[in-house]
C-alpha positions in Angstrom: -11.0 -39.1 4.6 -7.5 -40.8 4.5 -6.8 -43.8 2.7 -6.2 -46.9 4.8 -2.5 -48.1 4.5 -1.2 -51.2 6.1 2.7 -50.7 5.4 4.2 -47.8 5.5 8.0 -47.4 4.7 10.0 -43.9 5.1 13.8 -44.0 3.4 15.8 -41.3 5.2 19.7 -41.6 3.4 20.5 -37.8 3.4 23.3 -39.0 5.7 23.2 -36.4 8.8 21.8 -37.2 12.4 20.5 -33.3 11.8 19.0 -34.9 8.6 16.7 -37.6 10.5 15.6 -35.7 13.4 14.3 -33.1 10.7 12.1 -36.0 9.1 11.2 -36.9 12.8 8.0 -34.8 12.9 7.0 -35.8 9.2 7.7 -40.0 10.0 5.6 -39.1 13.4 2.5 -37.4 11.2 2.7 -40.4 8.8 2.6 -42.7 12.1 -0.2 -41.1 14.2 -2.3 -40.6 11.0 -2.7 -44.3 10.5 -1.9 -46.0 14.1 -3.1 -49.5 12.4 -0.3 -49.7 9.9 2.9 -50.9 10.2 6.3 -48.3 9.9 9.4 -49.2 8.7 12.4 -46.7 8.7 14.9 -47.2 6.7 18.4 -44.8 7.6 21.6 -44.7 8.4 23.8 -45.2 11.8 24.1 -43.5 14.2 21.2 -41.7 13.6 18.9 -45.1 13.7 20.0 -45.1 17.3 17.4 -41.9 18.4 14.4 -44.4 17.1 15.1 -47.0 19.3 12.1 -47.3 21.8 10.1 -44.7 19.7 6.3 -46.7 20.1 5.1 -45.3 17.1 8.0 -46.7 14.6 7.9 -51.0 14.3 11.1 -51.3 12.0 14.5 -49.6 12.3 16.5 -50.7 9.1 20.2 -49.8 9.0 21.8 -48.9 5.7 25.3 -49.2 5.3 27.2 -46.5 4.7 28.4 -46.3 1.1 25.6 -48.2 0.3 22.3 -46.6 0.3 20.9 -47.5 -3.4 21.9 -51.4 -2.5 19.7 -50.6 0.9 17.1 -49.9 -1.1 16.6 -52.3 -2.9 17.7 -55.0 -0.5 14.4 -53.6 1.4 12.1 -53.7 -1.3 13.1 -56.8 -2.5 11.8 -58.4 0.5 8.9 -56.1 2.2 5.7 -55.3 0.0 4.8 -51.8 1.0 1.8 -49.6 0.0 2.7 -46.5 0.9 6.7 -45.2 0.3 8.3 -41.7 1.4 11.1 -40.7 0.6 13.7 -37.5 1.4 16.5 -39.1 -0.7 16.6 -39.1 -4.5 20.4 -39.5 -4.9 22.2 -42.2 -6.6 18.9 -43.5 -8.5 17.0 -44.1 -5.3 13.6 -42.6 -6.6 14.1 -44.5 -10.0 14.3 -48.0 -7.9 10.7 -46.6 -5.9 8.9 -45.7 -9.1 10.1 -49.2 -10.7 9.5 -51.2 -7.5 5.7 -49.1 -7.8 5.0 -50.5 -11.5 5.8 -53.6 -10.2 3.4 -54.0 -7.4 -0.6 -55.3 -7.7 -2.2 -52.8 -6.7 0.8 -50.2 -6.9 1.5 -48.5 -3.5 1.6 -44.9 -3.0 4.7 -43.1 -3.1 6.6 -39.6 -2.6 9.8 -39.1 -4.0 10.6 -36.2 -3.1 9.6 -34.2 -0.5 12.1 -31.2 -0.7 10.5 -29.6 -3.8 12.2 -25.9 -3.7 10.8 -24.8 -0.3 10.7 -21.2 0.1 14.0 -19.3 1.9 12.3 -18.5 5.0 10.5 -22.2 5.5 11.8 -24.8 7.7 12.5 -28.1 6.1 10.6 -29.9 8.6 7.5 -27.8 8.2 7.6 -28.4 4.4 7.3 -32.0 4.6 4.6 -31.5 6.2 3.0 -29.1 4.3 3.3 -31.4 1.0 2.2 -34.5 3.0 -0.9 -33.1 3.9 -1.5 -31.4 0.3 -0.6 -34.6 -0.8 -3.8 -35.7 1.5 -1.4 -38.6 3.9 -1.6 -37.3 7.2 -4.5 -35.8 9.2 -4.7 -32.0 9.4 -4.3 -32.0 13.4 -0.5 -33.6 12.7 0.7 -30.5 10.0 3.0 -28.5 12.8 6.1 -29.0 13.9 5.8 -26.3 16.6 8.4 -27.2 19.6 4.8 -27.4 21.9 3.8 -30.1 19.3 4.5 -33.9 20.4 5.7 -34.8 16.6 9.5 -35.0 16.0 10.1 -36.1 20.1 12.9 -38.1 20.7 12.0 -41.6 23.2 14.0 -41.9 25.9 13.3 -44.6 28.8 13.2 -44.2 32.3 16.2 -46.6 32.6 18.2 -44.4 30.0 17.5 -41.0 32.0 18.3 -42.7 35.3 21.5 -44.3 34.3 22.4 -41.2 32.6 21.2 -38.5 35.8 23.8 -40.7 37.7 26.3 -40.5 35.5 26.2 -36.6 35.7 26.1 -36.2 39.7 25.9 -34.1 41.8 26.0 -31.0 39.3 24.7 -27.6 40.5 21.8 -26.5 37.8 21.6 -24.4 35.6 23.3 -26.9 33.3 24.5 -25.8 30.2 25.9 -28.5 27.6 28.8 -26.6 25.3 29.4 -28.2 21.7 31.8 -27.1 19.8 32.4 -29.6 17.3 31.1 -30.0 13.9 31.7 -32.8 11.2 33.5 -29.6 9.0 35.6 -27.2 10.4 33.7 -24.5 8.3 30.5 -25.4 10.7 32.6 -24.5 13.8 31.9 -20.9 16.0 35.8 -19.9 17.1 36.9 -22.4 19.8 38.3 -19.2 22.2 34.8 -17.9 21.6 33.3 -21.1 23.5 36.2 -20.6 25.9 35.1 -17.1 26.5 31.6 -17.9 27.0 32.4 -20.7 28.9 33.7 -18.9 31.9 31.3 -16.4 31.8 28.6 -18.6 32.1 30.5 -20.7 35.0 31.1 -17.4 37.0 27.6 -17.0 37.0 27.0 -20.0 38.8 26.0 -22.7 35.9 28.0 -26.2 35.2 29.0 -26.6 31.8 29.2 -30.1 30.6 30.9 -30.6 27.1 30.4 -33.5 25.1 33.6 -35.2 23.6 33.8 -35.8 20.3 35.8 -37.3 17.3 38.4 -35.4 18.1 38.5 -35.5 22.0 41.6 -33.0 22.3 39.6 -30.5 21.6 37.3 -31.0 24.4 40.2 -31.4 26.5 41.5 -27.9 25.6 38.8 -26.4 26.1 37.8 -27.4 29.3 41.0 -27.0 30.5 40.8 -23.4 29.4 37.8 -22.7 31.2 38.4 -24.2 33.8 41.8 -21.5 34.2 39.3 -19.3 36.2 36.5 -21.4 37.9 35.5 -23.4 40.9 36.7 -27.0 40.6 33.8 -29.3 39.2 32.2 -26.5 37.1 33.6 -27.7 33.8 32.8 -31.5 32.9 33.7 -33.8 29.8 30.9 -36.4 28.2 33.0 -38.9 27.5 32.4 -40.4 23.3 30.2 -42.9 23.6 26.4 -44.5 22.7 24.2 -41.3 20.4 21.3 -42.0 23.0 23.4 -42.2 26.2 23.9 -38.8 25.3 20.6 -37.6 24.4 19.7 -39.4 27.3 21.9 -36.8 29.6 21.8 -33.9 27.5 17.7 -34.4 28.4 18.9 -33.0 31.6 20.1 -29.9 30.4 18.8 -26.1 31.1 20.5 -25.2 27.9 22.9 -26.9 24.8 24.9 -24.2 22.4 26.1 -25.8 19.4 26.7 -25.4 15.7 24.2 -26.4 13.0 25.1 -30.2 14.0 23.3 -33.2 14.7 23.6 -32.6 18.5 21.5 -28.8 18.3 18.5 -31.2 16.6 18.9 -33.5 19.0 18.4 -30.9 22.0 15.7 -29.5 20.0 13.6 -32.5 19.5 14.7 -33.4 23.4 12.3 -29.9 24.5 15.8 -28.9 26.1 16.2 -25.0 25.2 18.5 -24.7 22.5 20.6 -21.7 20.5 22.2 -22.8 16.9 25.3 -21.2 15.3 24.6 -21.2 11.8 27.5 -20.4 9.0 27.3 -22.0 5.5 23.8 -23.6 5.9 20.5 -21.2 6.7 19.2 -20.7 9.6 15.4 -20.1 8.7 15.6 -23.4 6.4 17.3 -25.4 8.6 16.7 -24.1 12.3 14.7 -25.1 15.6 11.1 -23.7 16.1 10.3 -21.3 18.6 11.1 -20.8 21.2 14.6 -21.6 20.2 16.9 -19.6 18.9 19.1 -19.6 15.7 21.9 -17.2 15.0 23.0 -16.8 11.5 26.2 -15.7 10.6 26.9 -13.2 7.8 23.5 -13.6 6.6 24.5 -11.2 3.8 26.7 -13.4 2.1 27.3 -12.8 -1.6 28.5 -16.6 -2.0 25.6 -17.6 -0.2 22.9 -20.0 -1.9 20.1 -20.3 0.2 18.5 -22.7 -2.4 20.9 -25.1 -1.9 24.0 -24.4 0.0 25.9 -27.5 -0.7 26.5 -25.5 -4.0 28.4 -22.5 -2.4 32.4 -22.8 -3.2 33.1 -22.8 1.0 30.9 -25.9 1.2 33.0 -28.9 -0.1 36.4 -26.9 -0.5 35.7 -26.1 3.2 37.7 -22.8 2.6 35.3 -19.3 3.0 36.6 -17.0 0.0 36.6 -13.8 2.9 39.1 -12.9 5.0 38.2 -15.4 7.9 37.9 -18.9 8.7 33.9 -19.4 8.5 31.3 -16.7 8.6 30.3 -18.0 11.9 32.9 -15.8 13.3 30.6 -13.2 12.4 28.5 -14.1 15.6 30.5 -12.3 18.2 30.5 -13.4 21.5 27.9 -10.9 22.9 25.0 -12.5 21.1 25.3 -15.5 22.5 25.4 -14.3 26.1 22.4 -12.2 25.6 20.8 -15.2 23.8 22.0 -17.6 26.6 20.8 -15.2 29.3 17.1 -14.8 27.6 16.5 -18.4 27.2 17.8 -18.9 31.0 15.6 -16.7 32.4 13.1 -18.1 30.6 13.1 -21.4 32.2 11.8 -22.5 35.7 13.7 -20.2 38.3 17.1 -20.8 39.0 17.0 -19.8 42.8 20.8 -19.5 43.6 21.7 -19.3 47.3 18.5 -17.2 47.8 14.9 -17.6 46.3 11.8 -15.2 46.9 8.2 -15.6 47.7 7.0 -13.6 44.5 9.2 -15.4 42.3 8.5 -19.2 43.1 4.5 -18.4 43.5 4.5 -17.4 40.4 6.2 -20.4 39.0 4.0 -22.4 41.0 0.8 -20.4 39.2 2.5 -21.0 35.7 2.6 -24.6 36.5 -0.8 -24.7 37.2 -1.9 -22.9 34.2 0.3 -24.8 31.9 -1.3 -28.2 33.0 -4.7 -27.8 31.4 -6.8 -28.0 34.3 -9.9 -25.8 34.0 -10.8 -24.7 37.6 -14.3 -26.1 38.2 -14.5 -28.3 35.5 -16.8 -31.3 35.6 -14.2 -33.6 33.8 -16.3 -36.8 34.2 -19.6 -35.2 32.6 -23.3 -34.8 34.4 -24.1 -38.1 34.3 -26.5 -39.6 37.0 -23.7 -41.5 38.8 -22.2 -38.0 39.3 -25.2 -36.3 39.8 -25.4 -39.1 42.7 -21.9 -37.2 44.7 -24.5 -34.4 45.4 -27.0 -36.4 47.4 -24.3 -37.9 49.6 -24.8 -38.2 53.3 -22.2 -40.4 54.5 -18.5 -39.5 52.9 -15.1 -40.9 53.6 -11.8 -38.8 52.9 -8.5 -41.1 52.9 -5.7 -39.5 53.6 -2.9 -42.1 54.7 0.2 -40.5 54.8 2.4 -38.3 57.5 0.9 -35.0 59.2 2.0 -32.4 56.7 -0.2 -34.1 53.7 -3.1 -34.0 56.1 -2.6 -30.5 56.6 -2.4 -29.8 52.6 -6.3 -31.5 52.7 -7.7 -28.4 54.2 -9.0 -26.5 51.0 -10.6 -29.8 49.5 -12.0 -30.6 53.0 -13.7 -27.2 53.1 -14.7 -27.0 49.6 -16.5 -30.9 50.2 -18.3 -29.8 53.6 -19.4 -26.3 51.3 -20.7 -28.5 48.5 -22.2 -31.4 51.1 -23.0 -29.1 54.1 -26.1 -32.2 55.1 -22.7 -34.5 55.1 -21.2 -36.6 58.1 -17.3 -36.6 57.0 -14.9 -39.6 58.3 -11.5 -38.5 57.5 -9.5 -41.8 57.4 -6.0 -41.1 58.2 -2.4 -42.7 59.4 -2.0 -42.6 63.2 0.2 -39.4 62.6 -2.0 -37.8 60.5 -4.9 -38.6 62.7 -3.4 -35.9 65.0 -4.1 -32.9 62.4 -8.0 -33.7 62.6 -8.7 -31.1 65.7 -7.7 -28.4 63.3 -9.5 -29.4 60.7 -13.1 -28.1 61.6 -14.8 -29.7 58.6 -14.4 -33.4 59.8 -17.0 -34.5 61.9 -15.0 -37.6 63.0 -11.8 -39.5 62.5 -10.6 -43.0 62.0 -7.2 -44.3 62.4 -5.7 -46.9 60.8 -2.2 -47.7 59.5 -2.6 -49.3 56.1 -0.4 -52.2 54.4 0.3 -50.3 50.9 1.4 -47.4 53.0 3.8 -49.6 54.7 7.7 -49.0 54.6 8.0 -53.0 55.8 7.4 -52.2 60.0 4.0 -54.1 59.4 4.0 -57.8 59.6 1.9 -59.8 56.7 -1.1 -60.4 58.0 -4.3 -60.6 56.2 -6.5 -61.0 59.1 -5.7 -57.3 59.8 -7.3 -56.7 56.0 -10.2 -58.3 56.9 -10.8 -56.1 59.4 -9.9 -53.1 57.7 -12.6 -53.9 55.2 -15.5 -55.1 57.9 -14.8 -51.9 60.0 -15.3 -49.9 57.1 -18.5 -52.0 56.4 -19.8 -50.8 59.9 -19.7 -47.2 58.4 -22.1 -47.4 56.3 -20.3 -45.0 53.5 -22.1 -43.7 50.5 -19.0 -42.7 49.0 -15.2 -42.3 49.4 -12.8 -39.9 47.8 -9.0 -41.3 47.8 -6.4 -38.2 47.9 -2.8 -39.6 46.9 0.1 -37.8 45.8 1.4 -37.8 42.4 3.8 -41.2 42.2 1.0 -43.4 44.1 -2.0 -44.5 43.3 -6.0 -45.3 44.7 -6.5 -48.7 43.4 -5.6 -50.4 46.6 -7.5 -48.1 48.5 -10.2 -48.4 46.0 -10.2 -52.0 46.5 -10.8 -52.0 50.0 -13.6 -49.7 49.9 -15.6 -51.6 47.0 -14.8 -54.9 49.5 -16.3 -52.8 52.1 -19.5 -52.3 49.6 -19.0 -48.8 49.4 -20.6 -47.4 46.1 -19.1 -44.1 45.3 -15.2 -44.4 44.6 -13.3 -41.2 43.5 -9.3 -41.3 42.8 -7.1 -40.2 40.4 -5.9 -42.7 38.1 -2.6 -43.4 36.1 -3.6 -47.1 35.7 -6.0 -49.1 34.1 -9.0 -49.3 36.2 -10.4 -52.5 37.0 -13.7 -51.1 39.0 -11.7 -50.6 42.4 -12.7 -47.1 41.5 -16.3 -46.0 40.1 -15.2 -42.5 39.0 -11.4 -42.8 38.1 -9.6 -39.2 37.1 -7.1 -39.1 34.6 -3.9 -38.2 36.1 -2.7 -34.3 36.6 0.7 -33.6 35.7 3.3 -34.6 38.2 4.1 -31.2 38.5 1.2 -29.8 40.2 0.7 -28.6 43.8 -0.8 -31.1 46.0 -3.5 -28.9 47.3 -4.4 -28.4 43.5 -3.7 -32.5 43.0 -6.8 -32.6 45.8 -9.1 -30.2 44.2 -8.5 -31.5 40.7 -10.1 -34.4 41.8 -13.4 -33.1 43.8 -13.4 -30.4 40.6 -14.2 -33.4 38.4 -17.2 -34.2 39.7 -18.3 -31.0 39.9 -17.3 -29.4 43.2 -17.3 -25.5 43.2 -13.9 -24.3 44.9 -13.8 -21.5 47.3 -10.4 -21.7 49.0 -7.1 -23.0 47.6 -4.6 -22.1 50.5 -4.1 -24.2 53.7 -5.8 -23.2 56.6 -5.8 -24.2 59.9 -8.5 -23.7 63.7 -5.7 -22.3 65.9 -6.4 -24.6 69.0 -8.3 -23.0 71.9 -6.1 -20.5 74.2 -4.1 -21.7 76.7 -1.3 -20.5 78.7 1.8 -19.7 76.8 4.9 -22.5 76.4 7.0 -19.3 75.6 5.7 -15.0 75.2 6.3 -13.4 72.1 8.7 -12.0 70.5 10.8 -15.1 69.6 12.5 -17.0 66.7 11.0 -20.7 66.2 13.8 -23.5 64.9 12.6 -26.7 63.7 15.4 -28.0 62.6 14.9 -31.7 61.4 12.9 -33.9 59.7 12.3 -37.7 59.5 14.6 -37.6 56.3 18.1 -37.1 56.3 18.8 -35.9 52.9 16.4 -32.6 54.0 18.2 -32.0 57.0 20.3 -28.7 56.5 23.2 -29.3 58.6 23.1 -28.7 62.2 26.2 -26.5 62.9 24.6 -24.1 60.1 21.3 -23.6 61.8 23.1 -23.5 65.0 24.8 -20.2 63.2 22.0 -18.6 61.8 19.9 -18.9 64.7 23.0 -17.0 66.6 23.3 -14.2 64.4 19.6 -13.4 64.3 19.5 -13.6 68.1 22.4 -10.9 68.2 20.6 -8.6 65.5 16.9 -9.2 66.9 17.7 -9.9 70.5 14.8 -12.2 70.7 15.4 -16.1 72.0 15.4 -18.8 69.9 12.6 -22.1 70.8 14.0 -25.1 69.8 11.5 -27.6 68.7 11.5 -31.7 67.3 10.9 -35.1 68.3 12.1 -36.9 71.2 14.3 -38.9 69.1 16.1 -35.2 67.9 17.0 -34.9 71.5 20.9 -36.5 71.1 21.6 -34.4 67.7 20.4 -31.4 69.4 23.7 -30.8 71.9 25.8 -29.1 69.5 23.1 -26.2 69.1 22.3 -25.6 72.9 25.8 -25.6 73.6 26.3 -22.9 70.6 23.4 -21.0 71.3 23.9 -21.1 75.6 21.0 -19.7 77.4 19.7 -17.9 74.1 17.8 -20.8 73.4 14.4 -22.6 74.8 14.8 -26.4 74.3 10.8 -27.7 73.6 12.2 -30.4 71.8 9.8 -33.7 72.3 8.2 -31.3 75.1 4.7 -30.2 73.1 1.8 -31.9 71.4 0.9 -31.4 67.7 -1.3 -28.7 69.3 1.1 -27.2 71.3 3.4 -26.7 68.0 1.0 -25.1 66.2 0.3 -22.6 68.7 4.0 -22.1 69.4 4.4 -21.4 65.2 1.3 -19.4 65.0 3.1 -16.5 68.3 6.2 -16.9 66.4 7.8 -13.3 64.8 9.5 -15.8 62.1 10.2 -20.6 61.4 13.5 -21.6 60.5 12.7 -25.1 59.3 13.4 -27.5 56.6 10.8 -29.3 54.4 8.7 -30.8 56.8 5.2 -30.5 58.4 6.4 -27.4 60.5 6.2 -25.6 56.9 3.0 -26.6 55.9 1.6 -25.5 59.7 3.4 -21.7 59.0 1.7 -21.5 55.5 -1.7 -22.6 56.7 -1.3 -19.7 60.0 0.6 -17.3 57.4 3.7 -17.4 59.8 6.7 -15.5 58.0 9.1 -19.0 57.2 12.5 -19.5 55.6 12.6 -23.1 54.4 15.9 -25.0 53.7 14.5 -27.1 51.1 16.5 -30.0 49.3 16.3 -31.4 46.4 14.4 -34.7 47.5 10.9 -33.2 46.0 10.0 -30.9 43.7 9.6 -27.2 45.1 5.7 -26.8 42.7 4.3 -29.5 44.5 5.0 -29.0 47.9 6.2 -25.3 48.2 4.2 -22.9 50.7 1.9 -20.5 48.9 -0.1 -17.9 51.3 2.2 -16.8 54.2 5.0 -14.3 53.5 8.4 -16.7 53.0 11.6 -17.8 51.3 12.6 -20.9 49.4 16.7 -21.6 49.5 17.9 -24.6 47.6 20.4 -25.0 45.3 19.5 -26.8 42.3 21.0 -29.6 41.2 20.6 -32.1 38.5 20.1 -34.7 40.8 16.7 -33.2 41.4 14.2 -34.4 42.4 15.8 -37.7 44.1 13.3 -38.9 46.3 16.0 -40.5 48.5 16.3 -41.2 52.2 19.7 -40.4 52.5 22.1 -38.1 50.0 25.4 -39.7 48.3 26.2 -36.2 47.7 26.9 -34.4 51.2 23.8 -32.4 50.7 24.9 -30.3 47.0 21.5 -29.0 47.0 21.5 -27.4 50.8 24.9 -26.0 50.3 24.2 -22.5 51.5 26.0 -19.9 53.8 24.5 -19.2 56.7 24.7 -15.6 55.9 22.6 -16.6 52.7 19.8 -17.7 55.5 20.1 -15.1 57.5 19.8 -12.3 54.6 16.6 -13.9 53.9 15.1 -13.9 57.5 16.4 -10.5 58.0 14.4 -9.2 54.6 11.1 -11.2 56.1 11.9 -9.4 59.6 11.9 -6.3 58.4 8.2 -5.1 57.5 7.8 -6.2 61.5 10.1 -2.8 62.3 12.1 -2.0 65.2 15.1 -0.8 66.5 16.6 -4.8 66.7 15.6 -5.1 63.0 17.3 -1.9 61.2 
């Protein structure tokens, strides 16, 4: 068992940012090990600045520079402490711990010195923690500093990464942060080496962002270099400013390359994929965990003193005693690409122009597995109370939003009537959503009701209208009600109403406190997740067997046909602008796959589409059938379910094609996040562009629609390769 400690103080004065944020994981171990005590930090600016906001330090104390042993004892002079790290045994700080530690009733812990000779191959930040736990201060579950592991993580607020994501713009992803300065010019990979790499990278699509530094020239140069043969706006500068107004943007990033600098830890402890040009220093002493990567250069170096490389000659004379510069020039260029490339394609899928079925439903499926969720587990135990779901007779399903996330509730609404077959089901849903109901055969009935919190401010204040929210629910008679919500919002006001209405059974998913609006509150999944998973997460945790986890839909009974097959379906907007992909595009794509196919083109939307629609009937002539605000919800999904292949945008029309296993292109911006919403059972593609920007969430785009940037021809490529398994002569 650990001893109990009340104040804890860590002195970090090695004098590098690099320095502190290989302490980080050790001063987190320390801190999550004894959660009642107090931690101060004693270090040095700029570095102090990455602890800001970090819940589990109390105290940031800044030592002057110049002055670390007055710091010291300054601190010590004032604080009582009974437990003292240290990394820092220059300049007689140990002495002034031990004397402070004879001078203290009852004498506080201490460690002097935590760098004791590690071995060549162990990294500094795992032997701190390795000797704190011999040393029996930290708990054995906090002795890894793996890059999966939580210790070491730099704090960054949601205010920091917002003001920081619109500082960067509209920049095309994958975004790849070039560094290539280093306090010493003997740290430094070959500036025309970054220049090289640099436009490699950029012809390949990705936006390289390069922080300035003390000597801002230099970025200058070398952006102006690269930028010799590239697009305008592929090559950015970071202007110098704030440490964690840089972290905060480099937290963005699909990739930084740097030199054994402060900024490489930074990224590292950030979780932004990394590779590390190491020289005079050594890599496996001083590098990132897996899965980053560290390149040494001329690891064979006869000068080299892996013990304690500050005592090389290159090292303080700056000067290598060989016939170049630095021994990083020993890491040609090629490495790094292939390094570059590896870690890139490791990361979620950068789509391009063009993205394919196999390829995002697979990233979809590695979301899934990577949040944790055991399919079928009973997170909330077999206590009676969920024992009681089993034995219920009278369920309502909320649903409140637009038609597309009622449609996503079929596989939890079929595995609930499976696991409650003796059940009546009330599926409570918005007036739009209400319509989806016929083609959900496992509600018995429906009730419609547009609800305050769901509001965007067309519904006057009036709680008269609550009231009768909660007696007509109170007429019902519920036994229980499960609240589906999407990630960002939450069941407590729905939860409210129903324990109001005396319902008592309440299931919802929960990232707040729960103050009994809810009687079984699930801890949150990650934001990540598909909705349809989202839904069965939560039935799951009560113990709900799952069957089905793709959309399905009852095709409405026959009736005569609005349009006879062959044709191309066009949906072309959505209630959003910023997922609109323009107009004038579709109005071409839908042209050249009429030419090639020969079949017409059905037009469909809202009434309200009918004034944007004139451009495309007078581009496509009598090629195209105008249906637009001409057919029921009904009508649309029978018109989707005859079509040969939807053109659409993210919208409802996507989620009926998955549920009917339509073939679909989908233009899909950057407003949401492709795992959470993204078809998974019909044959389809997914184009977007990705941008930092993403996800934005927004109504409308300050950046003419970055993320939908893509050719026609792009679109039509993808329909064509859907079209093809179909066969015939106007396909070849």
């Amino acid at each position: 068992m650990l001893q109990s400690f009340h104040k804890l103080l860590w002195i970090e004065l090695l004098g590098g940012i690099g320095d502190l944020v290989i302490a980080l994981p050790a001063i987190h171990a320390v801190a999550r090990s004894h959660p009642q005590a107090h931690l101060t930090v004693l270090t040095f600016a700029p570095g102090a600045e990455l602890l800001r906001f970090d819940p589990l330090i109390d105290q940031i104390v800044v030592a002057a520079r110049g002055e670390a042993r007055l710091s010291v004892d300054q601190l010590l002079a004032t604080q009582q402490f009974d437990l003292i790290i240290s990394d820092t045994t220059y300049d007689g700080i140990a002495d002034a711990i031990h004397q402070y530690q004879t001078q203290q009733t009852p004498a506080p812990i201490v460690v002097t010195n935590l760098w004791r000779s590690p071995p060549d191959q162990e990294r500094v930040a795992q032997r701190f923690l390795d000797i704190l736990r011999s040393a029996g201060l930290i708990k054995a579950e906090w002795t890894e500093a793996a890059a999966n592991s939580p210790l070491g993580k730099i704090h960054l607020t949601v205010a920091e990464k917002a003001a920081a994501r619109q500082a960067i713009g509209p920049m095309y992803r994958p975004l790849i942060f070039l560094c290539p300065e280093a306090g010493m010019a003997i740290k430094r990979w070959p500036i025309d080496r970054f220049v090289q790499l640099g436009r490699i990278l950029g012809r390949d699509g990705a936006t390289l962002m390069i922080p300035a530094g003390a000597d801002p020239g230099m970025a200058d140069y070398m952006a102006s270099q690269i930028d010799v043969e590239l697009p305008d706006g592929t090559v950015k500068i970071w202007p110098l400013g704030q440490l964690r107004t840089l972290a905060a943007a480099m937290s963005f990033a699909n990739l930084v390359i740097a030199g054994d600098t402060g900024l490489a830890h930074i990224a590292a402890a950030l979780g932004v994929p990394t590779i590390t040009l190491f020289g005079p220093s050594w890599s496996e002493r001083y590098g990132q965990a897996a899965p980053q990567i560290n390149l040494q250069g001329y690891p064979e170096c006869s000068e080299r003193i892996i013990s304690n490389f500050t005592q090389q000659s290159c090292w303080y004379s700056g000067n290598c005693p060989f016939e170049w510069n630095t021994c990083l020039e020993a890491i040609n260029l090629e490495t790094v690409v292939v390094a570059a490339y590896q870690i890139l394609h490791q990361s979620p899928p950068f789509m391009g122009d063009l993205g394919g079925h196999e390829q995002l439903s697979n990233s979809t499926k590695l979301l899934y597995t990577h949040s944790n969720l055991q399919k079928g587990s009973n997170e909330l135990g077999d206590s009676a109370e969920v024992r009681s779901w089993r034995s219920v007779q009278n369920l309502l399903v909320m649903r409140l939003d637009n038609i597309g996330d009622v449609i996503m509730t079929s596989p939890v609404l079929q595995a609930i009537k499976e696991a409650l077959p003796q059940a009546q089901v009330t599926l409570m849903a918005s007036p739009a959503g209400s319509q989806v109901a016929p083609l959900l055969p496992w509600v018995d009935q429906v009730l419609t009701w547009r609800v305050l919190w769901q509001d965007l401010g067309q519904l006057a204040f009036d709680p008269e209208r609550e009231w009768q929210l909660i007696q007509t629910l109170k007429r019902y008679h519920f036994d229980a009600a499960i609240i589906l919500t999407s990630f960002s919002q939450s069941p407590h006001p729905a939860g409210f109403v129903c324990a109001m209405a005396g319902i008592p059974l309440r299931l919802g998913e929960s990232k707040e406190t729960d103050r009994h609006t809810l009687t079984h509150a699930v801890p949150p999944a990650p934001d990540d997740l598909h909705q349809v998973d989202r839904n069965l997460h939560l039935i799951e945790s009560i113990g709900f067997p799952v069957r089905n986890r793709y959309l399905s839909l009852s095709l409405p009974d026959a009736s005569p046909d609005l349009v006879r097959s062959p044709y191309l379906l066009l949906n072309p907007w959505t209630s959003c602008p910023s997922r609109n992909y323009p107009v004038e595009r579709f109005a071409v794509v839908a042209d050249r796959l009429n030419r090639v196919t020969g079949w017409p083109v059905v037009v469909t939307g809202m009434e309200k589409d009918r004034d944007r629609s004139q451009f495309l009937f007078r581009y496509l002539g009598d090629r195209a059938i105008n249906l637009i605000g001409q057919t029921s919800l009904m009508e649309l999904v029978r018109l989707v379910a005859q079509a040969n292949l939807v053109l659409t945008n993210n919208t409802s029309v996507m989620h009926v094609a998955d549920a009917i296993q339509t073939p679909l292109v989908v233009l899909f911006a950057g407003t949401e996040q492709e795992s959470q919403w993204s078809p998974r059972h019909t044959q389809f593609r997914l184009l977007r562009r990705s941008t930092v920007c993403s996800p934005c969430y927004a109504f409308d785009c300050p950046y003419q629609l970055q993320c939908l940037d893509i050719s026609p021809e792009t679109v039509v490529a993808a329909a064509l390769e859907l079209l093809q398994p179909q066969g015939g002569e106007a396909c070849a």
